[in-house]
N, C-alpha and C positions, 0 to 999 in steps of 0.2 A: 487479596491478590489483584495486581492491577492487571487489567487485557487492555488488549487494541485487536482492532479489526481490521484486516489489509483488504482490500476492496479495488475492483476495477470497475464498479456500477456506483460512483456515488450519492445517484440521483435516487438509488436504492436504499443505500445506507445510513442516508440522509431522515426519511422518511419512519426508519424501523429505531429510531430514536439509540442508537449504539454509545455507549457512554464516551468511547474515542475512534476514532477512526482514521484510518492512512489511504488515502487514494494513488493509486498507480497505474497510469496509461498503457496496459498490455491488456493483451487480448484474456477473452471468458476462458477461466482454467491454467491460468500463467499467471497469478497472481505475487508470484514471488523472484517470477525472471524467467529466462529462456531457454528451453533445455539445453543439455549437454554444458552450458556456462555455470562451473561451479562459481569462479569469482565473482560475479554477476551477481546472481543468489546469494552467497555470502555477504556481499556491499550492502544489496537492498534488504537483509536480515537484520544487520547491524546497524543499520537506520530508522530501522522501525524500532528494535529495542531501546536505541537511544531516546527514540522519542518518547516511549513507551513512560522511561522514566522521568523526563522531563514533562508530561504531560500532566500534573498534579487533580485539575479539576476537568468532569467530563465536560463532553460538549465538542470540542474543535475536530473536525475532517479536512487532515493534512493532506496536501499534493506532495508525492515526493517527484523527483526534478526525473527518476529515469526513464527511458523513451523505449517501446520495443522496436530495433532496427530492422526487422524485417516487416512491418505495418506500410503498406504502402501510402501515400499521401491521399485524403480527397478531397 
């Protein structure tokens, strides 16, 4: 059975040798999107699956492209 890892530390996940990996730019504990946003959640579920099966041999830590909008700039 294949896994992936969804991650928002991938300096972490990096290190702990994870056979696939998804990074996603939200904050510790919202790793799958923003509360109360089911479609949000949904997208970035159905992203990670997709990869999940595209993903044949381990090794790669994907960036996926979504942004949490409430993160202020620094």
């Amino acid at each position: 059975m294949s896994t992936v890892l969804v991650t928002v530390r991938p300096d972490v996940t990096q290190e702990t040798g994870c056979p696939r990996g998804v990074h996603i730019r939200f904050p510790m504990g919202n790793p799958i999107g923003e509360p109360h946003k089911p479609n949000q959640q949904r997208r970035i579920l159905l992203s990670v699956l997709e990869l999940m099966q595209q993903l044949r041999e381990p090794g790669p830590l994907i960036e996926l492209p979504y942004r949490w909008r409430r993160m202020k700039a620094v």
